[in-house]
N, C-alpha and C positions, 0 to 999 in steps of 0.2 A: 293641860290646856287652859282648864279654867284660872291656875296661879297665873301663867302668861298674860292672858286677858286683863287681872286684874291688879299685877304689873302696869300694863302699859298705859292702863287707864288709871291711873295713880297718878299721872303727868298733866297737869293742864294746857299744855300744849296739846297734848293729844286727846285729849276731849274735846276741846274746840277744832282740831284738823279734823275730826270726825265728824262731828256735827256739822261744819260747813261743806263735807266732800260728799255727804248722803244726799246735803239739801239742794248740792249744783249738779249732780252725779243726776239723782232723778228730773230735775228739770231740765239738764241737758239733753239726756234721753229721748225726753218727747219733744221737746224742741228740732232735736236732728230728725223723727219722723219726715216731715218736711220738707226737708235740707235735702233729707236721702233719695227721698220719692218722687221731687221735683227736679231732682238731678243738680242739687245747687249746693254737694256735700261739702264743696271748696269753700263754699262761702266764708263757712265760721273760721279756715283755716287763713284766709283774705283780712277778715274781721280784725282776727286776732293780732296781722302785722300792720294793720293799721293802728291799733290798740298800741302795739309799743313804739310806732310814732307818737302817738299822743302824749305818751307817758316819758316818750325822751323830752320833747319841749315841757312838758308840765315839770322833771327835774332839773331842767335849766332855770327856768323861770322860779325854782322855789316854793309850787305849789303845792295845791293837795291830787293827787295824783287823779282819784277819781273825780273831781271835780272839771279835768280838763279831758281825762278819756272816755266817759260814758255821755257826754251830750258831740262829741268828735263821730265816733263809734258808733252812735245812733245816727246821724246826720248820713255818714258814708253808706250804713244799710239804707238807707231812705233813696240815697242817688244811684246803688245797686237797681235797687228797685225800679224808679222812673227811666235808667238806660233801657232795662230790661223791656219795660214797658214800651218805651219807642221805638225797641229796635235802634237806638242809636249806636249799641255795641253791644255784641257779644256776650253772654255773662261771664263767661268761661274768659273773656279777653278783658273784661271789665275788671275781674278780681284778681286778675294777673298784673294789670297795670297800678290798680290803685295798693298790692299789697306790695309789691316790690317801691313802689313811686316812697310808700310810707316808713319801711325800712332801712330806703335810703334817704329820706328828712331825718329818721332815729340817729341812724349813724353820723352824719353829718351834723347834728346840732349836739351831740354827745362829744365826736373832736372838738367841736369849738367850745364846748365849755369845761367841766372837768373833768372830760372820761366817763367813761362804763363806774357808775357808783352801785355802791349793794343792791340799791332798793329797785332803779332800773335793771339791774342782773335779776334779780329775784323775779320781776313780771315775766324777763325772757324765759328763765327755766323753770321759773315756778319755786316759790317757799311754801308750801303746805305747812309748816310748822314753824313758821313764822307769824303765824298769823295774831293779832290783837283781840282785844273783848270788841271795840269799835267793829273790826271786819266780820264777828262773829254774827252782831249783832245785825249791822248791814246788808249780810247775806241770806241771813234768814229770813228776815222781813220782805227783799227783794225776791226773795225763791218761793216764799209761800204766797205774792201777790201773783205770780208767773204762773205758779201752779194754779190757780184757783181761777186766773182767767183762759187757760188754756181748756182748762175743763169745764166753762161755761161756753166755750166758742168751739168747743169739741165736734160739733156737727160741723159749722160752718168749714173747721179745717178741715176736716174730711171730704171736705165738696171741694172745695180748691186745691188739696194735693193733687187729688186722684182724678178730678174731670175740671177742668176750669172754666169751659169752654155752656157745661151744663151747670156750671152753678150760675156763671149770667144769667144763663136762661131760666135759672127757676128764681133769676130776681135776689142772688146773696151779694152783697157787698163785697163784692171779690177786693176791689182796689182799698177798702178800710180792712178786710183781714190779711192781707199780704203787708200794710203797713204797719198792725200791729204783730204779727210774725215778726217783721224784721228788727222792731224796737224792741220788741222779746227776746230775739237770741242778738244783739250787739248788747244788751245789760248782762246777759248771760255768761256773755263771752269775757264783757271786764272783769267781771268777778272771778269769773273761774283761772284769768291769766295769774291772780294774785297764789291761786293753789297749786298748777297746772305750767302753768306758764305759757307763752305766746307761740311755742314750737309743739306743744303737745293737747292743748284744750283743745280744737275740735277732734280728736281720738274721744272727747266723753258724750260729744255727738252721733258721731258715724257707728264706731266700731258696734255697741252693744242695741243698736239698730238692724244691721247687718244680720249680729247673731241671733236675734230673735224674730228676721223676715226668715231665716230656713226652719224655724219652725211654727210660725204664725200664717194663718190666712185669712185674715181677718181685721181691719181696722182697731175694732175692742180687744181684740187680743192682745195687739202690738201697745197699743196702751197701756195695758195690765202688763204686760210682760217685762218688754221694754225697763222700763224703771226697778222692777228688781231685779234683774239682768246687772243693768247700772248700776243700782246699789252693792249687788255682790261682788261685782269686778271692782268696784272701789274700796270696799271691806277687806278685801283678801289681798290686793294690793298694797294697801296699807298695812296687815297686820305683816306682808314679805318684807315692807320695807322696814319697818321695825324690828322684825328679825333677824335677817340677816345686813343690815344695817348699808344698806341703799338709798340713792334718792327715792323720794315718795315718788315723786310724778312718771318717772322713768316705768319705775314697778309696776303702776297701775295701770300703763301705758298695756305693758309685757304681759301683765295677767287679761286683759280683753285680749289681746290677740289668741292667748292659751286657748282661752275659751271658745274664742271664735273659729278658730283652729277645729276644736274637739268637735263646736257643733256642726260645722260644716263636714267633719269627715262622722261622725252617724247619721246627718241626715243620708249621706252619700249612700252607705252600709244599710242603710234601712233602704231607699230605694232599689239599687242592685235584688238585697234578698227578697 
């Protein structure tokens, strides 16, 4: 086991797909808290095909991919937000139209220019091992500002997942922490499309939330939990995919459900006995 291990980490590829999949793994985590318990777990999945709209017209146009996707993708969480807020539409009907509407600009501005190229295939299914020193570097720096302001506004989220209605009333900023939620997980989500890709990142939000509300009852739990959950189902992912020589994203996808799986039938087992 231990030659395996440091085999695989012999690779600088695989040094760096590790280190950026720990530090989107756990900040996805807490971020889908949120998602999950506000019943808005589609979102990140909404986000993400709007994400490879952006990133189709950002490859026509010859740019830098996240310089056209991550202020796109913040913009769309923001207008999520204000429908939600007025009651102008649905969420549920909101991220159904804006993630199909975005799909279909991707598709459409990709025939008219040269095709499905690498680098736009890569965001759909994800290159974890593709990744550069630049993304390594980007990612982290963006994951540990995420992290560090989540866990300063750690109360506040806790008042607006779970009562929204009593956090007015005891006077929280409800409408400035749902706007910076949302500009938190659409950074999230760009980054994690480059690892993950556009069909599979919010799987790094929902799933390893899921598995750790059947055994959490407690907001601090789910925090604490939650992200090593996340980190585990990305570690063992990876090391399957490495192994038996799979897509990464797919695997890690297939190891959360394993899990989610397992916990959901002991919690089961435990309650029956």
């Amino acid at each position: 086991m231990i030659d395996f291990i440091t085999q695989m980490f012999s690779y600088g590829f695989m040094v760096k797909a590790f280190v950026c999949g720990i530090c989107l793994s756990i900040v996805s985590g807490l971020l889908g808290i949120p998602l999950v318990f506000r019943r808005m777990s589609m979102a990140g999945d909404g986000l993400s095909h709007v994400g490879f709209g952006a990133l189709s017209c950002a490859a026509a146009l010859n740019q830098t991919p996240y310089v056209i996707a991550l202020p796109v993708v913040m913009a769309v969480a923001v207008v999520l937000l204000f429908l939600g807020e007025r009651n102008l539409l649905r969420g549920d009907a909101a991220i159904a139209l804006l993630s199909t509407t975005s799909l279909a600009v991707g598709v459409t501005v990709l025939s008219l220019s040269n095709g499905m190229n690498t680098e736009v295939n890569n965001f759909l299914f994800g290159s974890i091992l593709g990744l550069d020193s630049d993304d390594v570097l980007l990612t982290v720096v963006l994951c540990v500002l995420i992290l560090m302001l989540f866990l300063l506004l750690k109360r506040n989220i806790f008042a607006v997942t779970f009562d929204e209605y009593f956090a007015k009333a005891a006077g929280k900023k409800v409408r400035l922490i749902k706007f910076i939620l949302s500009v938190m997980t659409a950074v999230t989500i760009v980054l994690g499309m480059r690892m993950m890709g556009a069909l599979l990142i919010s799987s790094l939000m929902v799933m390893p939330v899921l598995t750790s509300s059947r055994l959490c009852h407690s907001f601090k739990c789910l925090v604490f939990s939650v992200p090593l959950i996340s980190a585990f189902t990305f570690s063992f992912g990876l090391f399957f995919s490495y192994a038996a020589d799979t897509p990464a994203g797919a695997s890690i996808v297939l190891c959360n459900v394993t899990v989610l799986v397992l916990v959901y039938l002991y919690a089961s087992l435990r309650r029956v006995g």
